[in-house]
N, C-alpha and C positions, 0 to 999 in steps of 0.2 A: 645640506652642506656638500654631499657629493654632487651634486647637480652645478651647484655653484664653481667648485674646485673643476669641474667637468666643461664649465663654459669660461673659465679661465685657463685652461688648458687650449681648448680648442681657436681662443684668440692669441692666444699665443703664437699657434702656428701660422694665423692669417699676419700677424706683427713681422714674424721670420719672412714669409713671402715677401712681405712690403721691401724688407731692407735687402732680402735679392734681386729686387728688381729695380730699386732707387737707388741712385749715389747716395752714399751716407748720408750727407747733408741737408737732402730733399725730405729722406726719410723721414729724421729724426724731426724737420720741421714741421711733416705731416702728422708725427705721434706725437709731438709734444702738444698739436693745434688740439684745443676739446672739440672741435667740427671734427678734425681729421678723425679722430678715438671714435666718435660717436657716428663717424660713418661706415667705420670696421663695425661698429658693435651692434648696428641695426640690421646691418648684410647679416652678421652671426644669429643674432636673435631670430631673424625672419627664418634664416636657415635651420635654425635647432627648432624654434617654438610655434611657430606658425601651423594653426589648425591642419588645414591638409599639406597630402606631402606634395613635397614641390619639384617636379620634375628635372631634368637638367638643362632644359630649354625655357623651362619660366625663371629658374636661377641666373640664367644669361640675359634673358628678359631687363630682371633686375639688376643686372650689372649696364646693361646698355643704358636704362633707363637714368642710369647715378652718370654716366658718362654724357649724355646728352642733359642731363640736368645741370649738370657742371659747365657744359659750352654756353649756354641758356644764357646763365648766371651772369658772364660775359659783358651781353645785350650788347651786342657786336655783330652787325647783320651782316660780316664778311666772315665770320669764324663760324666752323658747322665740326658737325660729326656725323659724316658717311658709316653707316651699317657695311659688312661685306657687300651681300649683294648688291648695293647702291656704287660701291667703292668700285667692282666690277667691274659696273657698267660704265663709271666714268673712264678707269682703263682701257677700255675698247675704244671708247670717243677720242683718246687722245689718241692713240696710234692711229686715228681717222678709219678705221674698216671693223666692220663685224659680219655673224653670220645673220644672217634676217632675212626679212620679205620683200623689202624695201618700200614702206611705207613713213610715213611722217608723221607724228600724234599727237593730241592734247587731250587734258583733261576735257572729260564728259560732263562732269558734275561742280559747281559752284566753288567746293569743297576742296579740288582738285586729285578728286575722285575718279576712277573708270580712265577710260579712254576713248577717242573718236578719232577715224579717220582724218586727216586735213589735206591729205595728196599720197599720191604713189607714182613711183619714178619707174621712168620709161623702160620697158624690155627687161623688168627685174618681178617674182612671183606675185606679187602682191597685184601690180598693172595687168600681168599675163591672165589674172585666176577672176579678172572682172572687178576687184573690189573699186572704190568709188570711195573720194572726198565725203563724208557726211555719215557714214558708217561707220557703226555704234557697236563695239565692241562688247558683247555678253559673257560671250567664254572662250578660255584656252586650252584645249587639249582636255575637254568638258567641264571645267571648273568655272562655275561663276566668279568674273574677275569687276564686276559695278561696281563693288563696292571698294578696291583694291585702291592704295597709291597707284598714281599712273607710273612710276619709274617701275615697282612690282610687275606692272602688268607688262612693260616693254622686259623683262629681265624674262619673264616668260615664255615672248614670244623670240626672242633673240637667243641662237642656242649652237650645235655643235653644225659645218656643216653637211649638206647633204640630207639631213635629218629631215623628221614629218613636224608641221604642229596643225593642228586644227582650229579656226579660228570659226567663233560662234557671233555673227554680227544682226543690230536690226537697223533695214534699211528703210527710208520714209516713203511711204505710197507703196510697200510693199506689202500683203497681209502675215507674211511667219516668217521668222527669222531663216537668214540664209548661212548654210555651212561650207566654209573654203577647207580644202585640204594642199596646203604647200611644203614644199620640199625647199627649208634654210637657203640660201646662197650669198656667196660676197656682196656685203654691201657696201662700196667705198661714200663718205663723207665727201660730199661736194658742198669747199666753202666760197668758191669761187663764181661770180657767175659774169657775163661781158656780154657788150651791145656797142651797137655804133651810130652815130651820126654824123654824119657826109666824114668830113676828116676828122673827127672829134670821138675818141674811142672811150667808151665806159666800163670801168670795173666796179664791181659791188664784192665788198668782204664781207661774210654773214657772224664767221669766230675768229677766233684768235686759240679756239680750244682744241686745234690736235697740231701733231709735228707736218703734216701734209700743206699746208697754207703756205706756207715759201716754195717749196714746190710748185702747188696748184699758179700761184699768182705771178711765180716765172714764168709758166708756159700761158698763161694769159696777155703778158705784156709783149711774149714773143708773139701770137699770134696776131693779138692786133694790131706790132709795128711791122709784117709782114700784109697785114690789109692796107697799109699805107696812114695809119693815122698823123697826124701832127700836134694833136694838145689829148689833155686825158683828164674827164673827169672820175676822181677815186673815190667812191660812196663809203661809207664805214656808219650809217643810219641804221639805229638799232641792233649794231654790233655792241655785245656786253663786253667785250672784250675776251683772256682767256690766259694765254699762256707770253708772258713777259721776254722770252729767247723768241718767241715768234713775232712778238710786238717789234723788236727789235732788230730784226731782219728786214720786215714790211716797210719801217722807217727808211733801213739801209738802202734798200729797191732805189730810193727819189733822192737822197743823198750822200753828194761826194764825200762830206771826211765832218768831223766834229762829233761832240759828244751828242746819245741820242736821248738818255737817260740817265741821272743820277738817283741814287736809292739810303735811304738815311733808317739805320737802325736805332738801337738803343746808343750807339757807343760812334759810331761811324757815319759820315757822309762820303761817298765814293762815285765813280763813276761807274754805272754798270754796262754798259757798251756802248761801241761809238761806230760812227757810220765806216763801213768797211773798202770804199775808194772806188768803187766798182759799182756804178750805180747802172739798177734794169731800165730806168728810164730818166732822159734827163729833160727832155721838153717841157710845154708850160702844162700846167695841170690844177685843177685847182682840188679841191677835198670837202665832203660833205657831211655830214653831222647832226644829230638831231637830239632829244632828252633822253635818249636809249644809248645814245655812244656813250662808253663807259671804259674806263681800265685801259687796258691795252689799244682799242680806238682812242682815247684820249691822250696816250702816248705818243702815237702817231701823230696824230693831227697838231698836238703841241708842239712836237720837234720840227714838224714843216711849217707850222704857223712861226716860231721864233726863228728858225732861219731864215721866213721871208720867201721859201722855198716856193709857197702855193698858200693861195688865199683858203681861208676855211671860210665855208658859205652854211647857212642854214638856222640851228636854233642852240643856245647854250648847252653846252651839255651835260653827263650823271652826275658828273662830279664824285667819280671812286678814287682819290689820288694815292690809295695804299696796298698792297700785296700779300698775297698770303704765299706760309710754307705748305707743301704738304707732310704729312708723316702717317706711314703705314706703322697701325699697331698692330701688337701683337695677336689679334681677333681676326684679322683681314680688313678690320674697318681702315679707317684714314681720319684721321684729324688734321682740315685745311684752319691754319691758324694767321693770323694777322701779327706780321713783325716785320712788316719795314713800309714808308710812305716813298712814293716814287715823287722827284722833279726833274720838271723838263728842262733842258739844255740851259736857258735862264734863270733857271732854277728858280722856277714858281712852284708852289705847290698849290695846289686844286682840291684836294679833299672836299668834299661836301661844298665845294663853291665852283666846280665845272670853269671851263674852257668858254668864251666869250667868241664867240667869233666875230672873223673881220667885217662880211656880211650878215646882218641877222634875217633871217626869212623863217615864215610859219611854216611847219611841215603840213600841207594842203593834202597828203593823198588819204589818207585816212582820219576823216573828220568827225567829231563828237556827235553821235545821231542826237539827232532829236527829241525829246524825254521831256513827262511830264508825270505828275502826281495831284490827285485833290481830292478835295472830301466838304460834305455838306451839301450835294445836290440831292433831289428829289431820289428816292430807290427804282431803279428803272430808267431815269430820265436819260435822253442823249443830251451830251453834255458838245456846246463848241468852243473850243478854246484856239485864239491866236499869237502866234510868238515869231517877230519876226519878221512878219509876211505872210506865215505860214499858218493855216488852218486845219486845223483836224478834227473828227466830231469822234468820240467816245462816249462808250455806255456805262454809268453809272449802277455800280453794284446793290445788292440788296442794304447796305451798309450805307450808301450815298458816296462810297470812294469809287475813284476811278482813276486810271492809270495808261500810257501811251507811252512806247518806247519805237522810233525809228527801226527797221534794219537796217543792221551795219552792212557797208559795202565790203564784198567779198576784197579780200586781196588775189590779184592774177595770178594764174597761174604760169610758169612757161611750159612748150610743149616741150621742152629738151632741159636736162639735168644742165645746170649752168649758161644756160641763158636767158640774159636780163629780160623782164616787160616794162619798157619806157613808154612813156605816156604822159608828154608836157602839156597838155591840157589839165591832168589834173594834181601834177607834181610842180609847184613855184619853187619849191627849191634846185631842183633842175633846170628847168625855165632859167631862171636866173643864171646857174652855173654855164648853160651854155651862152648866154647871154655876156658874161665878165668874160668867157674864151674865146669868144669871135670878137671881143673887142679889142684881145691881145695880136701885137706883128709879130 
């Protein structure tokens, strides 16, 4: 009975909390719901009755865990819940600079597990200290990090500057892992990068995700109409988009005056900003696109496709036509939440049915390797299989399966931070775009 009386006491207090930190009305909606009661009462229970004792970092475990179970619930793959440390790190991306090595990563593992080199930028520790594309991250400042989320293991290596970290890598053709020792330093976000052909100037946007992008992309349009350009092709291929006040500027750059977005809440349709009269370029231009342009590329490209402004050339695109907030809680996490759907100037909306373009073209530079799979041949046997044209002989496992995957073609590299690699032999969507801009007077 005191036990009882003792765990009715101590819900008590978690009930008091609830209503200090909810508007009354949330509250009491949350205690009256039997989910809500029974979510306070299982946090209590685990915390009073739970075999071993529970530290104060597996109690927050379990709070994170109800808090990402709850985003889950959603099944809304624009609404998330950033941990601190994740929240951090998106902080840093949007001011566009951190301290680091200046290196570029992706998952190592399937899973999206580890980390691996994919480039390292010119005259910054990482390029200085030797490291190399294709370098396989093992440990940071001696901790095995293979196993880690890759955002952990960049949270690692990203830190105060001036500082040491130690980076444990294994490289291929090499027999023992090699040890870098660098010294942090500024590493600025280059989202911008440009190229030229004869008078026809290229710009590529890679985010939309820090406040630097209107920046970067003004002094991109200055330098190329100081090379003398006359027409501009603006890529936004495989740009996810990012931040909606930067989407909104990027529009503003190519046009004079009108609305560039409208945004519709629960309650409201408004306009959320309109082109500012002051345009960075007003020449012909056209804009490119592919299934990766998303969000804020899709803003862009809408508002210059319905003003007619510039042909959108390439492949349909993600089709994200809605926005999130963010909100830092009280943890240091962030809750990006989904509450409002963005239309363009005409006010279409796009959600999950992408952006059409004027031109349709296949995006040609990175093409589906070649892959195959089978089973039932002899155990040992070489196996030949044609598809295509194309021949290829495999060996057939102890099992009679056997299996053939292509490598993928590397994507280029540039030798210099912000400068594009074009290459119209194996890009048609290019091809083509310079193709509609030499046709224009």
């Amino acid at each position: 009975m005191k036990k009882r009386a003792w765990l009715i006491a101590g819900l008590g207090v978690v009930l008091a909390l609830v209503y200090a930190q909810l508007p009354r009305p949330q509250a009491e909606n949350l205690l009256q719901n039997p989910n809500g009661q029974a979510l306070l009462e299982v946090y209590q229970r685990i915390q009073q009755d739970y075999l071993e004792p529970l530290p104060r970092e597996k109690l927050n475990a379990l709070l994170e865990g109800a808090i990402g179970g709850m985003v889950s619930a959603l099944k809304d793959p624009f609404t998330s819940y950033s941990p601190p440390q994740r929240a951090s790190l998106r902080q840093e991306d949007l001011r566009g600079e951190f301290f680091g090595i200046g290196a570029t990563l992706s998952p190592a593992n399937p899973d999206g597990t580890g980390a691996k080199i994919e480039g390292v930028m010119k005259g910054l520790p990482a390029q200085r200290a030797g490291m190399r594309a294709g370098d396989v991250i093992l440990e940071v400042d001696g901790e095995d990090v293979t196993g880690l989320p890759l955002q952990e293991v960049v949270a690692r290596i990203r830190g105060r500057e001036g500082t040491k970290v130690t980076i444990k890598v294994r490289r291929e053709g090499t027999p023992a892992p090699l040890v870098f020792e660098l010294i942090r330093e500024k590493v600025e976000i280059i989202s911008v990068s440009t190229g030229r052909i004869g008078d026809v100037g290229y710009i590529a946007l890679e985010t939309f995700a820090n406040f630097k992008v209107e920046d970067q992309l003004k002094r991109a349009i200055d330098e190329l109409k100081a090379q003398g350009i006359k027409k501009l092709i603006f890529d936004l291929r495989d740009n996810g988009g990012g931040l909606l006040d930067q989407g909104c500027a990027v529009a503003s750059a190519f046009l004079k005056e009108g609305p560039i977005v409208y945004t519709r809440t629960k309650n409201l349709t408004r306009v959320w900003c309109e082109a500012s009269g002051k345009p960075l370029w007003d020449g012909p231009m056209v804009v490119l696109v592919n299934g990766n342009s998303a969000s804020a590329s899709e803003i862009v490209a809408g508002a210059l496709q319905d003003y007619g402004r510039a042909k959108v050339i390439g492949e349909k695109t993600f089709g994200k036509g809605v926005g999130q907030t963010p909100y830092t809680l009280a943890n240091g996490g962030e809750l990006t939440l989904v509450t409002f759907e963005w239309l363009t100037p005409k006010r279409r909306a796009i959600n999950k049915e992408g952006l059409k373009p004027d031109i349709e073209v296949k995006d040609t530079r990175f093409p589906t390797p070649f892959s195959l799979q089978g089973a039932g041949a002899p155990p040992g046997a070489e196996v030949s299989v044609t598809l295509n044209g194309k021949t290829v002989k495999v060996k057939a496992d102890a099992e009679g399966k056997f299996t053939y995957a292509e490598p993928q073609r590397q994507r280029p590299l540039p030798e210099d931070r912000g400068q594009a690699v074009l290459d119209l032999e194996q890009d048609a969507i290019l091809k083509r775009a310079l193709q509609e801009l030499n046709a224009t007077r």
